[in-house]
N, CA and C atoms of all chains as a GROMACS GRO file, in nm:
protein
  552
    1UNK      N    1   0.083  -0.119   0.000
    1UNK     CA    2   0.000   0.000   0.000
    1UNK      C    3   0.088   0.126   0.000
    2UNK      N    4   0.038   0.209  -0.094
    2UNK     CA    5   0.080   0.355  -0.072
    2UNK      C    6   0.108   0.428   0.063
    3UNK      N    7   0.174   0.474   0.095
    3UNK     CA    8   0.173   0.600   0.225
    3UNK      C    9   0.107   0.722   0.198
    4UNK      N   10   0.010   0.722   0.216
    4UNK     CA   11  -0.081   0.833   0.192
    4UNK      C   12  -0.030   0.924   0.275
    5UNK      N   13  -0.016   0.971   0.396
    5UNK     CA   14   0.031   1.118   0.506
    5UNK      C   15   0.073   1.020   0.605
    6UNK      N   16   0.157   1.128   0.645
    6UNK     CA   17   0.262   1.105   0.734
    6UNK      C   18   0.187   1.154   0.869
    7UNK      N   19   0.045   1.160   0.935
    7UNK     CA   20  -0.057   1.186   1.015
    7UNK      C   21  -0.058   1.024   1.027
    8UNK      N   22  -0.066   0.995   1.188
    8UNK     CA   23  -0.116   0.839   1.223
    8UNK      C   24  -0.212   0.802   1.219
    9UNK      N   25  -0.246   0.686   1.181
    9UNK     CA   26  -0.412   0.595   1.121
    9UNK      C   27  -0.443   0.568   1.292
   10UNK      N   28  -0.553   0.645   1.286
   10UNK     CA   29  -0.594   0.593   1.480
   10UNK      C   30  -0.708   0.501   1.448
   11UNK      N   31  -0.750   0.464   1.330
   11UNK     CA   32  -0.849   0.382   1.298
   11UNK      C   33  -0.860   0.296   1.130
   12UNK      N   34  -0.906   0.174   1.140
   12UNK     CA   35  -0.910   0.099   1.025
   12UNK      C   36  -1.056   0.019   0.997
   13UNK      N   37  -1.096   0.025   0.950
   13UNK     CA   38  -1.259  -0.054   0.900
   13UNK      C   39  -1.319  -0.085   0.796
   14UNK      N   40  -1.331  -0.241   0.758
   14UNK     CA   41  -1.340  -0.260   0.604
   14UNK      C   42  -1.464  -0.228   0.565
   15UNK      N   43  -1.490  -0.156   0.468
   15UNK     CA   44  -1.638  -0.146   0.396
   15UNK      C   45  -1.690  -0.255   0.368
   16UNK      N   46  -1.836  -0.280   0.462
   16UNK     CA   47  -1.907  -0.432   0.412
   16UNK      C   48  -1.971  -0.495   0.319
   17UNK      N   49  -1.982  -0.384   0.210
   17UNK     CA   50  -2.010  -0.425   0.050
   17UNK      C   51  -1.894  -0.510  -0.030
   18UNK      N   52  -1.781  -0.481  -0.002
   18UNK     CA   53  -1.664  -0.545  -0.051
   18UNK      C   54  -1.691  -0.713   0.034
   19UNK      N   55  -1.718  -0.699   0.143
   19UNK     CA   56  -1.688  -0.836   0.185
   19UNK      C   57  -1.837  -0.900   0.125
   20UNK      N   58  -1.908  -0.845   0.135
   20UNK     CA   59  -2.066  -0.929   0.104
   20UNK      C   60  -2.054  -0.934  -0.052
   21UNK      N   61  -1.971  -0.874  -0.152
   21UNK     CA   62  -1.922  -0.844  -0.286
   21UNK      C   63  -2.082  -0.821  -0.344
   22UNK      N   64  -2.100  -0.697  -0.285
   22UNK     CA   65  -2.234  -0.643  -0.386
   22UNK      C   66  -2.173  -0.537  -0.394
   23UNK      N   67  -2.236  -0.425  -0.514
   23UNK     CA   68  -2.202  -0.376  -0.599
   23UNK      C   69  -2.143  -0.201  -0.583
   24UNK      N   70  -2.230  -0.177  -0.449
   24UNK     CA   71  -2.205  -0.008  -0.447
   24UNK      C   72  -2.065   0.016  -0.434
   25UNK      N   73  -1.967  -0.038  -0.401
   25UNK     CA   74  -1.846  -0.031  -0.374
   25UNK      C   75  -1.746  -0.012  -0.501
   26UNK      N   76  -1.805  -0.116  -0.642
   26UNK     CA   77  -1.751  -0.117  -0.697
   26UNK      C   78  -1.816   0.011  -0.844
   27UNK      N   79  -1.912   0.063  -0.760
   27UNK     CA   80  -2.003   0.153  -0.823
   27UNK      C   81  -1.911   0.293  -0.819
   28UNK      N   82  -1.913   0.282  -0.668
   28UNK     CA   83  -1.841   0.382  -0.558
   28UNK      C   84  -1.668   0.412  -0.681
   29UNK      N   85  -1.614   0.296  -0.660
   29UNK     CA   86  -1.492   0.298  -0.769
   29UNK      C   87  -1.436   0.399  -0.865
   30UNK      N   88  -1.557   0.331  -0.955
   30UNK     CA   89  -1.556   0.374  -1.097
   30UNK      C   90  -1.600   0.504  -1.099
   31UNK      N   91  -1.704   0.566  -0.999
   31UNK     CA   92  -1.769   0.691  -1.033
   31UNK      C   93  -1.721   0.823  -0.934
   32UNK      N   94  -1.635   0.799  -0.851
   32UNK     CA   95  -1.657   0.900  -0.761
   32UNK      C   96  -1.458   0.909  -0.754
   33UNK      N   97  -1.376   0.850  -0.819
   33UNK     CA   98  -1.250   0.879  -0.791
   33UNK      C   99  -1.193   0.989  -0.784
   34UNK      N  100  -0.378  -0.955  -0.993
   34UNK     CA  101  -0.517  -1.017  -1.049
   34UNK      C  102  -0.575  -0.906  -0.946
   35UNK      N  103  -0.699  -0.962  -1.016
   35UNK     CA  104  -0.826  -0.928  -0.949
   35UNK      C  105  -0.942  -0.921  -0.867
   36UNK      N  106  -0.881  -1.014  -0.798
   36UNK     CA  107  -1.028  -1.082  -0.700
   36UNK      C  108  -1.047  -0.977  -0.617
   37UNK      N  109  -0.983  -0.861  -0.565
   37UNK     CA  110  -1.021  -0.763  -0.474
   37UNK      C  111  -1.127  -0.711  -0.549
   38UNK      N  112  -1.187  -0.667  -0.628
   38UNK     CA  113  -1.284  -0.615  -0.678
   38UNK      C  114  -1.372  -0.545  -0.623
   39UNK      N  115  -1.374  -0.406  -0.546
   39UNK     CA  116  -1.472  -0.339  -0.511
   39UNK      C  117  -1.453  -0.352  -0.374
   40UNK      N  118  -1.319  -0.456  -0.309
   40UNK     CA  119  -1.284  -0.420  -0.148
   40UNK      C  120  -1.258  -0.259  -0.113
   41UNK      N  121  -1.297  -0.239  -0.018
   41UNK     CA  122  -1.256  -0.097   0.038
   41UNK      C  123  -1.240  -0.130   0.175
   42UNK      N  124  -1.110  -0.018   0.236
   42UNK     CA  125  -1.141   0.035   0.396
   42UNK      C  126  -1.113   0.152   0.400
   43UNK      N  127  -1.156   0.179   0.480
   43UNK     CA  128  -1.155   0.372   0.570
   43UNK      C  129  -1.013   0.301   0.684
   44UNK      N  130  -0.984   0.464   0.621
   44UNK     CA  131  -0.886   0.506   0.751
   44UNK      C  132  -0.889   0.603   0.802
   45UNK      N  133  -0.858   0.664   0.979
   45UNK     CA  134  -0.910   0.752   1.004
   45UNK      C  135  -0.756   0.839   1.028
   46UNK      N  136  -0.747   0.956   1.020
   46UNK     CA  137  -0.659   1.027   1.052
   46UNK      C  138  -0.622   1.143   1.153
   47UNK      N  139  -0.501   1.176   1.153
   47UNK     CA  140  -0.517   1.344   1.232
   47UNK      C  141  -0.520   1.412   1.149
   48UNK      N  142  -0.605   1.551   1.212
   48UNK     CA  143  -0.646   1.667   1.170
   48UNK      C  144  -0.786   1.657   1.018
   49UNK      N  145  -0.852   1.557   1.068
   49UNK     CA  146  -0.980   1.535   1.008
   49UNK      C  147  -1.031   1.435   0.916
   50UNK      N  148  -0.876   1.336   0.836
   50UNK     CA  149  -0.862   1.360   0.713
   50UNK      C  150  -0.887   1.219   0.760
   51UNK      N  151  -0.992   1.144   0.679
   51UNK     CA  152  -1.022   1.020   0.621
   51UNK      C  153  -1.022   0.962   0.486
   52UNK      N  154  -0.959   0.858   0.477
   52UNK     CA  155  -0.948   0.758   0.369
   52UNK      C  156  -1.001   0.708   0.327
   53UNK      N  157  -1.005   0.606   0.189
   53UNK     CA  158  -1.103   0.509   0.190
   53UNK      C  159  -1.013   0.430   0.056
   54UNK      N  160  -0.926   0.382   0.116
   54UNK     CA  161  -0.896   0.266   0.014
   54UNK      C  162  -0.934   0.158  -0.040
   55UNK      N  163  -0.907   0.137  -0.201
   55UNK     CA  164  -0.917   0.027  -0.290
   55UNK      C  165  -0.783  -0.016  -0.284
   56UNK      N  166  -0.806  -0.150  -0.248
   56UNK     CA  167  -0.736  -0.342  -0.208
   56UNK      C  168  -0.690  -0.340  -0.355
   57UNK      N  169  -0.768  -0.340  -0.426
   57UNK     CA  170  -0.715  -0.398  -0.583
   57UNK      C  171  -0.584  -0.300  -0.638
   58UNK      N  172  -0.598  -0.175  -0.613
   58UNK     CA  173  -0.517  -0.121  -0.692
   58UNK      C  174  -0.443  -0.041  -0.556
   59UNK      N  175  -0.434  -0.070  -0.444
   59UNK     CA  176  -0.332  -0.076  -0.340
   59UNK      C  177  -0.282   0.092  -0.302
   60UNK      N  178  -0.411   0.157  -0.365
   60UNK     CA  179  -0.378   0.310  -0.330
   60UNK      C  180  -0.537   0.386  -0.237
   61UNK      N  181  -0.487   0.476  -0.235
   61UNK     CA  182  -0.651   0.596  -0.189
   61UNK      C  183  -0.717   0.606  -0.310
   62UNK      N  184  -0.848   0.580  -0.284
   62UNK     CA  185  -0.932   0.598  -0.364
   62UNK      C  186  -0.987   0.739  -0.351
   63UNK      N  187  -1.058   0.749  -0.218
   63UNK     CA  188  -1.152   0.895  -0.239
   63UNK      C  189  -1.081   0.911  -0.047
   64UNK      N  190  -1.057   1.084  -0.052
   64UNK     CA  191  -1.001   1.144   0.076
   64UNK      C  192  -1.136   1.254   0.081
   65UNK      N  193  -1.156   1.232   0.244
   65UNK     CA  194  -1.244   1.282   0.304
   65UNK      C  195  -1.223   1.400   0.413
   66UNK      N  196  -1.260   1.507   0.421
   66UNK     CA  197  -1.206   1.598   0.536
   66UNK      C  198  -1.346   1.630   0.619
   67UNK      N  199  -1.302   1.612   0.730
   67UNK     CA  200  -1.443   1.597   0.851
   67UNK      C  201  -1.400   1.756   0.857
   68UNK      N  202  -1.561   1.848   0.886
   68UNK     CA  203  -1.527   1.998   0.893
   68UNK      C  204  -1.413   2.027   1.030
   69UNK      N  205  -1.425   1.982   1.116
   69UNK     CA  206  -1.346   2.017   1.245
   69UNK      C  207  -1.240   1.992   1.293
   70UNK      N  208  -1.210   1.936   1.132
   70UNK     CA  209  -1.017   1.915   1.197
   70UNK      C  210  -0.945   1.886   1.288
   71UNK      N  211  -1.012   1.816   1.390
   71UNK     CA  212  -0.960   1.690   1.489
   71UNK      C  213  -0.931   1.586   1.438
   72UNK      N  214  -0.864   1.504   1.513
   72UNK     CA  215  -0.824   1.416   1.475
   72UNK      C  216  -0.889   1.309   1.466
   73UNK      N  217  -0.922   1.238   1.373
   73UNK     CA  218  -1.070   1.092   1.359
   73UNK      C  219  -1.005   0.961   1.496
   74UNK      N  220  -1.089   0.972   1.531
   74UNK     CA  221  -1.058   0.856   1.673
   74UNK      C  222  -1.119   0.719   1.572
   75UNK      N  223  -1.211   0.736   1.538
   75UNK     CA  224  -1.320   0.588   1.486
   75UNK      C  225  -1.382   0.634   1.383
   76UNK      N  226  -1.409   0.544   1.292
   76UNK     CA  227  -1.507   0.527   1.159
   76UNK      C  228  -1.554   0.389   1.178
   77UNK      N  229  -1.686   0.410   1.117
   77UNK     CA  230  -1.786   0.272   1.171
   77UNK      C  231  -1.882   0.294   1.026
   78UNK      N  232  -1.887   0.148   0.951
   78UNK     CA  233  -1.977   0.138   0.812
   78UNK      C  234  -2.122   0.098   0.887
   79UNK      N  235  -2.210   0.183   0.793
   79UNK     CA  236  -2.365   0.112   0.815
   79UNK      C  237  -2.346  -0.019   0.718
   80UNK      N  238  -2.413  -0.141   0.779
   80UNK     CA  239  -2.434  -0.233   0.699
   80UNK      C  240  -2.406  -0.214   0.542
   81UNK      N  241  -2.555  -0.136   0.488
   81UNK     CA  242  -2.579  -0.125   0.366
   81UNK      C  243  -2.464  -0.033   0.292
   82UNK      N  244  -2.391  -0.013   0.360
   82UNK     CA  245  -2.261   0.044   0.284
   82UNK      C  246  -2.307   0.224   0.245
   83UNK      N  247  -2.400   0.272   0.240
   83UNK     CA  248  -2.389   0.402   0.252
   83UNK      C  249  -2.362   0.506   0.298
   84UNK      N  250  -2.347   0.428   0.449
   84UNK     CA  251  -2.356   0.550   0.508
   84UNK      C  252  -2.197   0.513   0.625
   85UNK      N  253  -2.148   0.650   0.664
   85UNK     CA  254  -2.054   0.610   0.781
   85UNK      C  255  -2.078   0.681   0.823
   86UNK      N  256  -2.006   0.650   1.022
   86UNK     CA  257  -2.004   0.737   1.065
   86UNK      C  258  -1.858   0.737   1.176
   87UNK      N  259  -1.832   0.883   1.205
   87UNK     CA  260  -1.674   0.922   1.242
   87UNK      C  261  -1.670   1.006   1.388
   88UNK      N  262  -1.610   0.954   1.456
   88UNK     CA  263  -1.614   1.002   1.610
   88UNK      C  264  -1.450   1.116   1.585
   89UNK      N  265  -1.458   1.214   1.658
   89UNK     CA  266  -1.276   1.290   1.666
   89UNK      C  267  -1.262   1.237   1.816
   90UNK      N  268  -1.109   1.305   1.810
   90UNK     CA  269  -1.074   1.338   1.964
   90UNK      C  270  -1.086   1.449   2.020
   91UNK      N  271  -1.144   1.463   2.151
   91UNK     CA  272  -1.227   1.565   2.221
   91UNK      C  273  -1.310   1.647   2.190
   92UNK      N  274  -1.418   1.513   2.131
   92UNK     CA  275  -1.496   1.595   2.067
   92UNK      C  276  -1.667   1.554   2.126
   93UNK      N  277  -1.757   1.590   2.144
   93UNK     CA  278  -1.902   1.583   2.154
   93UNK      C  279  -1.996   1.543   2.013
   94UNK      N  280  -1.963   1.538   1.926
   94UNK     CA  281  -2.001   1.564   1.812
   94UNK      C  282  -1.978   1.413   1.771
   95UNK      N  283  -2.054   1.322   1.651
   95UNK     CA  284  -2.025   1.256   1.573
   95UNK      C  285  -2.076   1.275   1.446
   96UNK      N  286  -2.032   1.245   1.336
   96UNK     CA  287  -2.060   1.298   1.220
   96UNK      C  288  -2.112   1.144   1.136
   97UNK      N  289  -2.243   1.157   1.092
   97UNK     CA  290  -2.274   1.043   0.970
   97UNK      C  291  -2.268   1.140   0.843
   98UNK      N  292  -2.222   1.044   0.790
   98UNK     CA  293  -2.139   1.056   0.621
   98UNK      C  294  -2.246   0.989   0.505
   99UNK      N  295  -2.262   1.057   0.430
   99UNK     CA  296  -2.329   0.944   0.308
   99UNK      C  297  -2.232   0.959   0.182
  100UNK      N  298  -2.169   0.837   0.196
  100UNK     CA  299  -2.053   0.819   0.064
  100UNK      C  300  -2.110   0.801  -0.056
  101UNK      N  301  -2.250   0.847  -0.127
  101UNK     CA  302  -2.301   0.870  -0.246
  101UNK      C  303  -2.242   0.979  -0.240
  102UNK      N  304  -2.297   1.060  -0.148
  102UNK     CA  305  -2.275   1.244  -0.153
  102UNK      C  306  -2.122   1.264  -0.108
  103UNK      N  307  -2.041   1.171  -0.032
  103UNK     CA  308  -1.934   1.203  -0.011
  103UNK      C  309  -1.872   1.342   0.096
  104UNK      N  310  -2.010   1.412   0.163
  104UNK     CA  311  -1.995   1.435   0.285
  104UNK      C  312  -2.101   1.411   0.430
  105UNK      N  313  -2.063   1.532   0.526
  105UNK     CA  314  -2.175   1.484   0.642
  105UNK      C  315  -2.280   1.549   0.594
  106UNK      N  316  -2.390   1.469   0.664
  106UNK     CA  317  -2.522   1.507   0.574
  106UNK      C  318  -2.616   1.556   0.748
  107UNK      N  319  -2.538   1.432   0.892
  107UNK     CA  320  -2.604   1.512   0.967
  107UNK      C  321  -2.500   1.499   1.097
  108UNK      N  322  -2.536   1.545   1.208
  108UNK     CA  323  -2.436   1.582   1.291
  108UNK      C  324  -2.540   1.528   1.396
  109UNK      N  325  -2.463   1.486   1.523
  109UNK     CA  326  -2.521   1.412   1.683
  109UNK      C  327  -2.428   1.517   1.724
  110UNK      N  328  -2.526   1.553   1.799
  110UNK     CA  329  -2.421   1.636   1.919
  110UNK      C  330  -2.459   1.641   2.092
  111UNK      N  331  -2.346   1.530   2.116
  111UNK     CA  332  -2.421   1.511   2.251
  111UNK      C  333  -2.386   1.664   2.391
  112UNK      N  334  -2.409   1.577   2.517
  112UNK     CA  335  -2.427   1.705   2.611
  112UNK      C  336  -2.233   1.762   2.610
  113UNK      N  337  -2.247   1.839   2.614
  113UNK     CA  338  -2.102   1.928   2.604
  113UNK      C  339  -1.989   1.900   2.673
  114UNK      N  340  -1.963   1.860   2.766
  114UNK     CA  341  -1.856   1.787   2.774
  114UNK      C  342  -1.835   1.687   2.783
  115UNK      N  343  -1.913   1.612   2.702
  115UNK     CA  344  -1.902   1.434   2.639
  115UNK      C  345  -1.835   1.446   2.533
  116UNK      N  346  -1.697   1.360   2.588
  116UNK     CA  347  -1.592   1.293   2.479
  116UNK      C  348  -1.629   1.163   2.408
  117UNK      N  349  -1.663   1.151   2.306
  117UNK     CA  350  -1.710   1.031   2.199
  117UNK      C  351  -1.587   0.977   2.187
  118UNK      N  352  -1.618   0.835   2.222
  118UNK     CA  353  -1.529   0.720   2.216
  118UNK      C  354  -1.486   0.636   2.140
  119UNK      N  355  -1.667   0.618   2.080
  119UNK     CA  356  -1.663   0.501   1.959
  119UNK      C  357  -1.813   0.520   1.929
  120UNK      N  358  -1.848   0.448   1.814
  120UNK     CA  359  -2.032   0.476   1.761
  120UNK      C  360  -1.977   0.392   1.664
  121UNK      N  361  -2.106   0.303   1.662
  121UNK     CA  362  -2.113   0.167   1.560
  121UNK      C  363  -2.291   0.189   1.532
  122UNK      N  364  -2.320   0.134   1.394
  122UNK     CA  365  -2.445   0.108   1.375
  122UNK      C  366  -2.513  -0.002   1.399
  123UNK      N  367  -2.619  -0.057   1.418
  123UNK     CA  368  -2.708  -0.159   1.450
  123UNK      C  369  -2.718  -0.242   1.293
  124UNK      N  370  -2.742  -0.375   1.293
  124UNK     CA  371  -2.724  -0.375   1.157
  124UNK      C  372  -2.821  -0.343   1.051
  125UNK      N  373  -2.923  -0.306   1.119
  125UNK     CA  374  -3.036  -0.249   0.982
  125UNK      C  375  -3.025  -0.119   0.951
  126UNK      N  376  -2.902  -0.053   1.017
  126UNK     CA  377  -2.906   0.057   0.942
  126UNK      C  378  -2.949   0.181   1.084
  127UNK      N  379  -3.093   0.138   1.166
  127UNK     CA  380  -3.170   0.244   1.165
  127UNK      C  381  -3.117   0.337   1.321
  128UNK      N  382  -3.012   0.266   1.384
  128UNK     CA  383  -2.930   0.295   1.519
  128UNK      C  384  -2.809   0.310   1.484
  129UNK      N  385  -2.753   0.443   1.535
  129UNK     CA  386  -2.630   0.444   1.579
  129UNK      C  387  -2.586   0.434   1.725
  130UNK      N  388  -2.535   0.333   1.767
  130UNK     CA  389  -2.472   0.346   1.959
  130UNK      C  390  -2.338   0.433   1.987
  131UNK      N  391  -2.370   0.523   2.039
  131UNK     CA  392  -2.217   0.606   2.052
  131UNK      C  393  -2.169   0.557   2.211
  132UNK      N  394  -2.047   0.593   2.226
  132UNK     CA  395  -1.950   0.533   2.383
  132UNK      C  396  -1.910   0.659   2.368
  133UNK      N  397  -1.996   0.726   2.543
  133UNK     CA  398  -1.863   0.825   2.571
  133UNK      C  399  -1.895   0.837   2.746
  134UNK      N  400  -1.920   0.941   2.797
  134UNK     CA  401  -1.973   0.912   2.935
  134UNK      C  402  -2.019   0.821   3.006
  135UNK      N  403  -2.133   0.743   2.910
  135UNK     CA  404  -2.245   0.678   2.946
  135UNK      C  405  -2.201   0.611   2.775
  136UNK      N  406  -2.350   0.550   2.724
  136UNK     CA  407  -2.382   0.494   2.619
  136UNK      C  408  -2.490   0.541   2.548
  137UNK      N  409  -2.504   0.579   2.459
  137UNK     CA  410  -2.662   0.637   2.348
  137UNK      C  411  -2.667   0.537   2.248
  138UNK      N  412  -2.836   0.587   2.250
  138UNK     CA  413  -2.860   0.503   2.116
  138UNK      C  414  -2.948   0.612   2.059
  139UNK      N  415  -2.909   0.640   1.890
  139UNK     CA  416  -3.008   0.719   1.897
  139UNK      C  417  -3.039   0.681   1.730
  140UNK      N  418  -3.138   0.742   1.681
  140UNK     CA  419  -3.197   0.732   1.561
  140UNK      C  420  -3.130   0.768   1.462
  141UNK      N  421  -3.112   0.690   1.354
  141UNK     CA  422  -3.033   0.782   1.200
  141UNK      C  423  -3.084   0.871   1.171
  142UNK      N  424  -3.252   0.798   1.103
  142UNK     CA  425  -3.320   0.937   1.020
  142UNK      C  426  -3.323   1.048   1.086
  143UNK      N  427  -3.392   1.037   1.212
  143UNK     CA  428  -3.426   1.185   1.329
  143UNK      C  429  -3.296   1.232   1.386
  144UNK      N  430  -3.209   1.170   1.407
  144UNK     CA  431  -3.083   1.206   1.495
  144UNK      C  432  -3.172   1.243   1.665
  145UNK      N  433  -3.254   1.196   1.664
  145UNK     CA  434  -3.330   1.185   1.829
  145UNK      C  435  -3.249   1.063   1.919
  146UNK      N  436  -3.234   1.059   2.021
  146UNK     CA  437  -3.171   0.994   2.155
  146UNK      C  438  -3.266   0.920   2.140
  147UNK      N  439  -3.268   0.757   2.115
  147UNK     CA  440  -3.367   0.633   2.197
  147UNK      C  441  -3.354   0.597   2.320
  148UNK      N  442  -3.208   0.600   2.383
  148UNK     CA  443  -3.185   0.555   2.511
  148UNK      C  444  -3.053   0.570   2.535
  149UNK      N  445  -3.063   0.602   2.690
  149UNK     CA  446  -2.967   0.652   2.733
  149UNK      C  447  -2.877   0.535   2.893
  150UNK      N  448  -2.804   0.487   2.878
  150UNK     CA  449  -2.768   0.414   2.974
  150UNK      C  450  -2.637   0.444   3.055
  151UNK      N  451  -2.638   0.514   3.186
  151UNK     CA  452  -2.510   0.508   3.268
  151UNK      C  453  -2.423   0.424   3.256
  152UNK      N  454  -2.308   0.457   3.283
  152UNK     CA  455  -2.180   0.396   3.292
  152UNK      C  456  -2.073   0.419   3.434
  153UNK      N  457  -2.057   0.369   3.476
  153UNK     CA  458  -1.951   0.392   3.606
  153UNK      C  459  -1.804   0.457   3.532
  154UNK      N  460  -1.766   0.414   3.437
  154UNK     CA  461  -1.633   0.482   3.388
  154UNK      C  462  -1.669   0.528   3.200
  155UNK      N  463  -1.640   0.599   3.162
  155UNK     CA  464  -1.639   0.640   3.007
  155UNK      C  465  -1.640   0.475   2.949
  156UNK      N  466  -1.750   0.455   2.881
  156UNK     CA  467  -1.797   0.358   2.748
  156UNK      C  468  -1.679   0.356   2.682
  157UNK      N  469  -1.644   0.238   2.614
  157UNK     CA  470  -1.526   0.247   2.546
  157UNK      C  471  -1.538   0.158   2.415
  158UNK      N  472  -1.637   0.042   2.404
  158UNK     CA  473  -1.699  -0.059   2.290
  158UNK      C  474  -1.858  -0.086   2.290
  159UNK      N  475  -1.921  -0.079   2.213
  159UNK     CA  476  -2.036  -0.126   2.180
  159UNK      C  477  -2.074  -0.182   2.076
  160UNK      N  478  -2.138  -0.314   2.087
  160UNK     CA  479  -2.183  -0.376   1.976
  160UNK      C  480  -2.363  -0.436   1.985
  161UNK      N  481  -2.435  -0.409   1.918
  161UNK     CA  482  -2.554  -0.423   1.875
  161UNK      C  483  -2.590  -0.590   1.868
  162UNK      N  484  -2.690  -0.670   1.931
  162UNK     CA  485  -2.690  -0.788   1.869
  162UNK      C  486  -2.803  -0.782   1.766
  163UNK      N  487  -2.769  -0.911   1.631
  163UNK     CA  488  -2.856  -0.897   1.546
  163UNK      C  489  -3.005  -0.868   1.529
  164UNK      N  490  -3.062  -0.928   1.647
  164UNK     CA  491  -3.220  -0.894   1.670
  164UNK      C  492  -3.242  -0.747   1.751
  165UNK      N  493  -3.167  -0.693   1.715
  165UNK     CA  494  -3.170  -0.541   1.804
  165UNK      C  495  -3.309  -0.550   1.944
  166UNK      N  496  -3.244  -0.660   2.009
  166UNK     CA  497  -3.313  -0.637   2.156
  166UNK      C  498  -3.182  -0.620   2.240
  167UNK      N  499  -3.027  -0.648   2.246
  167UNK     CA  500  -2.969  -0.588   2.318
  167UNK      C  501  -2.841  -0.551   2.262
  168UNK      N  502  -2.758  -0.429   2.339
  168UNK     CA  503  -2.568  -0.413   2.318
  168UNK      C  504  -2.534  -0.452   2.400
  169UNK      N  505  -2.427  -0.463   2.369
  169UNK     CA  506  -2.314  -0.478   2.447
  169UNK      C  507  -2.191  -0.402   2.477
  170UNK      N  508  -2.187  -0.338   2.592
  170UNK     CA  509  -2.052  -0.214   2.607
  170UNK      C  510  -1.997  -0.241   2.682
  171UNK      N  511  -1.864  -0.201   2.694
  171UNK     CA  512  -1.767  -0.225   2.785
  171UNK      C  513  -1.675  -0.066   2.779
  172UNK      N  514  -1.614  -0.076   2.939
  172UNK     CA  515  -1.546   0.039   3.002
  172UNK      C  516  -1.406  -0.005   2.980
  173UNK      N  517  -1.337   0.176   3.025
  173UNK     CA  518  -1.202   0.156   3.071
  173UNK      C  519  -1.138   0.090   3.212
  174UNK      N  520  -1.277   0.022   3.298
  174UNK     CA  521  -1.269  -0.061   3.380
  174UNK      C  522  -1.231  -0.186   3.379
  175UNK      N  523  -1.306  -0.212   3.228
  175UNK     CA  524  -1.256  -0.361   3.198
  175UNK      C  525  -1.416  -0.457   3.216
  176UNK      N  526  -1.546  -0.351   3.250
  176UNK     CA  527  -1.612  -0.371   3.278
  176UNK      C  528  -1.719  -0.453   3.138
  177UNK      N  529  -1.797  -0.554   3.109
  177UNK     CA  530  -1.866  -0.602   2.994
  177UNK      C  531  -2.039  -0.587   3.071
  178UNK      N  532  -2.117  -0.501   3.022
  178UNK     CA  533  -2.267  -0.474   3.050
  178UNK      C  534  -2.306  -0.559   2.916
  179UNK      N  535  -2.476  -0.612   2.909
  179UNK     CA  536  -2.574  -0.649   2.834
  179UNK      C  537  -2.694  -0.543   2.869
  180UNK      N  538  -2.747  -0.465   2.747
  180UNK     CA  539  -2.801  -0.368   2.788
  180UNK      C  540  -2.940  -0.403   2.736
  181UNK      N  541  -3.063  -0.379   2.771
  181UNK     CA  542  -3.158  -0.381   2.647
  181UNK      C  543  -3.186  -0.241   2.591
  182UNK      N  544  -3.190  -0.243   2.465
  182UNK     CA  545  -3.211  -0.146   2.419
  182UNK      C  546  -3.357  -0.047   2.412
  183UNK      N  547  -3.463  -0.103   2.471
  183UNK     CA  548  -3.556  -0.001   2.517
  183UNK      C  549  -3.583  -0.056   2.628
  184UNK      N  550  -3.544   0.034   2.720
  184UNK     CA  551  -3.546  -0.028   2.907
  184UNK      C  552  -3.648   0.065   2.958
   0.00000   0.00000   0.00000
């Protein structure tokens, strides 16, 4: 993974569309980069 | 390859700034800035993937997010010198439980308080069980409560 900022990650949480693999996520992707 | 397909996680940062990386292509996808420029203590997904929501440090305030729109759409603001700990959603979506003094539960759509439960030391985890009849929170005591959620 990239190093995005040099500010510490005080938190991590996977989006549950990716794990259930339905679609807004990959909606999310393509349309909003 | 490809099998990540549409994985994401949030990351929370100092001085406001949240993440939300794509697995597949191993970079930031979309960067988020909470208006108040504290530092993000917690981010918590609604089930249905629309919506989040982001606790700071020393802050009263939690912010739900709708990642269609890509900012906060509404604001909780509890009693004033309540430090927010943590806030997770229930899984249908329609509760958020915040940890800070005590424990809340309060409504998405309305942002209204459902219930309010004491704590002997600052709330520090809460989790919702699936039939939303009870949480579960725990202190910086070390303490584990079963709560019902309309008492």
């Amino acid at each position: 993974m990239k190093k995005e900022t040099e500010s510490a990650i005080n938190t991590l949480k996977f989006h549950p569309d990716g794990i259930h693999n339905n679609s807004f996520t990959k909606f999310l992707l393509a349309n909003y980069k | 390859m490809t099998i990540f397909i549409g994985l994401i996680f949030g990351t929370g940062h100092n001085h406001g700034l949240i993440c939300l990386w794509d697995i597949n292509s191993q970079d930031v996808a979309i960067k988020l800035n909470s208006d108040d420029s504290n530092d993000i203590l917690k981010i918590s997904f609604s089930e249905n993937g629309y919506y989040f929501v982001s606790t700071s440090k020393n802050s009263n305030v939690v912010n739900l997010w709708d990642l269609r729109k890509q900012k906060i759409i509404r604001e909780i603001n509890l009693p004033e010198n309540s430090h927010v700990e943590n806030a997770e959603f229930d899984y249908f979506g329609n509760s958020i439980g915040i940890c800070a003094d005590r424990s809340y539960i309060y409504n998405v759509k309305t942002c209204e308080l459902v219930s309010e439960i004491d704590s002997i030391q600052n709330c520090n985890f809460l989790k919702f069980d699936r039939d939303m009849e009870y949480f579960m929170t725990t202190n910086f005591n070390g303490d584990i409560r079963t709560n019902l959620i309309f008492n």
